[in-house]
C-alpha positions as CSV (number, residue, x, y, z in Angstrom):
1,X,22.3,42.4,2.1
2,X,23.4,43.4,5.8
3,X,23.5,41.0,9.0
4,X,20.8,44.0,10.2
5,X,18.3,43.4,7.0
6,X,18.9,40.1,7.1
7,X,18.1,39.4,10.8
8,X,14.8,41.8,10.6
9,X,13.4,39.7,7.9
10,X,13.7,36.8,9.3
11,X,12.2,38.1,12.4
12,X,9.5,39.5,10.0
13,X,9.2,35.6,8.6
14,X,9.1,34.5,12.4
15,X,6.5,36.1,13.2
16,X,4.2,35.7,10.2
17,X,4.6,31.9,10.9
18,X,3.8,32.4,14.3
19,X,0.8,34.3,13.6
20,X,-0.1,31.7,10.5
21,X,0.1,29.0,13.1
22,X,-2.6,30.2,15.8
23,X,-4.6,31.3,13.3
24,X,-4.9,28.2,11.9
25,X,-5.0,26.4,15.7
26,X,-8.0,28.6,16.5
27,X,-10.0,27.6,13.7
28,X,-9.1,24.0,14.4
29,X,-10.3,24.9,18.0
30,X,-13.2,26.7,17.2
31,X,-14.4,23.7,14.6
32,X,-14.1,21.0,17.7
33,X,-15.8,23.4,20.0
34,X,-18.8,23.7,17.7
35,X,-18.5,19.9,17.2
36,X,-18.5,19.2,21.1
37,X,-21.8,21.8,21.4
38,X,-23.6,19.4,18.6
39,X,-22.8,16.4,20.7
40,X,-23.8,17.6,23.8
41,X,-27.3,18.9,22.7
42,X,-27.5,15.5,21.1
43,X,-26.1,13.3,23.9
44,X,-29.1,15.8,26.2
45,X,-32.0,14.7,23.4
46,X,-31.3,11.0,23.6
47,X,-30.9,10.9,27.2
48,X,-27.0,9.7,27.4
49,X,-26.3,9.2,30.9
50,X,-23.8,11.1,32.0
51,X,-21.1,10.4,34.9
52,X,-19.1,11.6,37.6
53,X,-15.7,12.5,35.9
54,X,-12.3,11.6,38.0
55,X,-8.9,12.8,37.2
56,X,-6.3,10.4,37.3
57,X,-2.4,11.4,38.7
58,X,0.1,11.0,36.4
59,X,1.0,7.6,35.5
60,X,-1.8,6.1,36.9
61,X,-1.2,6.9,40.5
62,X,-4.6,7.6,42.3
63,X,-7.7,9.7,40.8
64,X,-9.7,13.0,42.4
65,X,-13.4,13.6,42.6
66,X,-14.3,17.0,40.5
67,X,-17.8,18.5,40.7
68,X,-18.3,17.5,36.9
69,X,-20.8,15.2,34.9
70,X,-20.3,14.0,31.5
71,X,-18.5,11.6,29.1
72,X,-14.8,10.2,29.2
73,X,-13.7,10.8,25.7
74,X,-10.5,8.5,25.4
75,X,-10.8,4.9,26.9
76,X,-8.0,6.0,28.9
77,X,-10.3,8.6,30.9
78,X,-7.6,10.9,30.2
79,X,-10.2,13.7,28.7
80,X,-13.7,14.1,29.2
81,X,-16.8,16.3,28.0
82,X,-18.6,18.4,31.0
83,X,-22.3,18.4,30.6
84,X,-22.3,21.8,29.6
85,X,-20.3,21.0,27.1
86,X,-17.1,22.0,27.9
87,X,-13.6,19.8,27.3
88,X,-11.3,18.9,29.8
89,X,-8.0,17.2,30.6
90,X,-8.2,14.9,33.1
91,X,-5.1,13.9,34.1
92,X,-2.6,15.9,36.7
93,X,0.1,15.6,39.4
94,X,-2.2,14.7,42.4
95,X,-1.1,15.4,45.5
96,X,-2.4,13.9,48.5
97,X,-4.8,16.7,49.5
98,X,-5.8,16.4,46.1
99,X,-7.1,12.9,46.4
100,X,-8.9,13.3,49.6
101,X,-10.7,16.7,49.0
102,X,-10.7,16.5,45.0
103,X,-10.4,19.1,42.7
104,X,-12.0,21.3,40.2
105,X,-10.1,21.4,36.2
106,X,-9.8,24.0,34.1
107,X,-11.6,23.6,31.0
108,X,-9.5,23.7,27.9
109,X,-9.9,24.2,24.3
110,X,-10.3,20.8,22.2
111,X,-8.8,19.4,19.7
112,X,-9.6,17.7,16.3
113,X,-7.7,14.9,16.9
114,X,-7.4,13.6,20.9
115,X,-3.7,12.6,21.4
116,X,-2.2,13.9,18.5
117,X,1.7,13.3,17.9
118,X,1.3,10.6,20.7
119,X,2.3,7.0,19.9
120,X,1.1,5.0,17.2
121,X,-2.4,4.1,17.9
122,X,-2.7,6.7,20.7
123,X,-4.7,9.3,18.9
124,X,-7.8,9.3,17.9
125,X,-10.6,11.4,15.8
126,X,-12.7,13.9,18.1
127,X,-15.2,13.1,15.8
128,X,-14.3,9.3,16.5
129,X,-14.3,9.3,19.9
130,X,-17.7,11.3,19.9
131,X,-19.3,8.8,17.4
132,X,-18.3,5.8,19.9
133,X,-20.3,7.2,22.9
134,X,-23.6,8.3,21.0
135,X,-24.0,5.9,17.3
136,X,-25.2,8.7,14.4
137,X,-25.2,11.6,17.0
138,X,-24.4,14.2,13.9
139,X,-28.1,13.1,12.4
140,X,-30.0,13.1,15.3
């Protein structure tokens, strides 16, 4: 076999594992999203108060109103369910203009498991987390 045959194969391989990869992310995505529209019509039918959701700087230092209601999904606050059901991230870099005006995050797609490949300990179930703020939410 050529260096030429060799090296187009294994770009062929490359990019089949690539393409293997978000193909199986987006259907991990697509299953929390669904999961996160269940809890939220749920969480609306039981009357879960929601609250104002803050993101909090990078280690720690200072938080920032946003415009958003919901749920804190971690105890650490670091991510959080809108109202309308969307997932967010809510930690940043805050600036100081950031702290005294606030900010508005981007929503992101969720995951299955909330802090996966952190520390021991650190990550948790979506379906967990969910479970913690609203007992038997999947029956209701």
């Amino acid at each position: 076999m050529r260096d030429d045959e060799w090296a187009g194969r294994r770009a062929e391989a490359v990019r089949v594992q690539a393409e293997r990869l978000q193909a199986r992310q987006d259907a991990e995505h697509e299953r929390a999203e669904a999961m996160l529209r269940q809890f939220t019509a749920a969480a609306r039918t039981a009357g879960l108060p929601a609250e104002a959701l803050l993101v909090r700087g990078y280690g720690g230092r200072g938080t920032a109103r946003t415009p958003l209601r919901g749920w804190y999904l971690r105890m650490d606050r670091s991510a959080g369910l809108s109202t309308d059901g969307d997932f967010y991230v809510l930690t940043a870099p805050l600036g100081l203009l950031d702290r005294v005006r606030g900010l508005r995050p981007e929503p992101s797609r969720p995951p299955l498991t909330l802090g996966a490949g952190g520390k021991d300990g650190e990550s948790v179930p979506l379906a967990d987390a969910l479970e913690r703020l609203l007992p038997g939410w999947q029956t209701r």
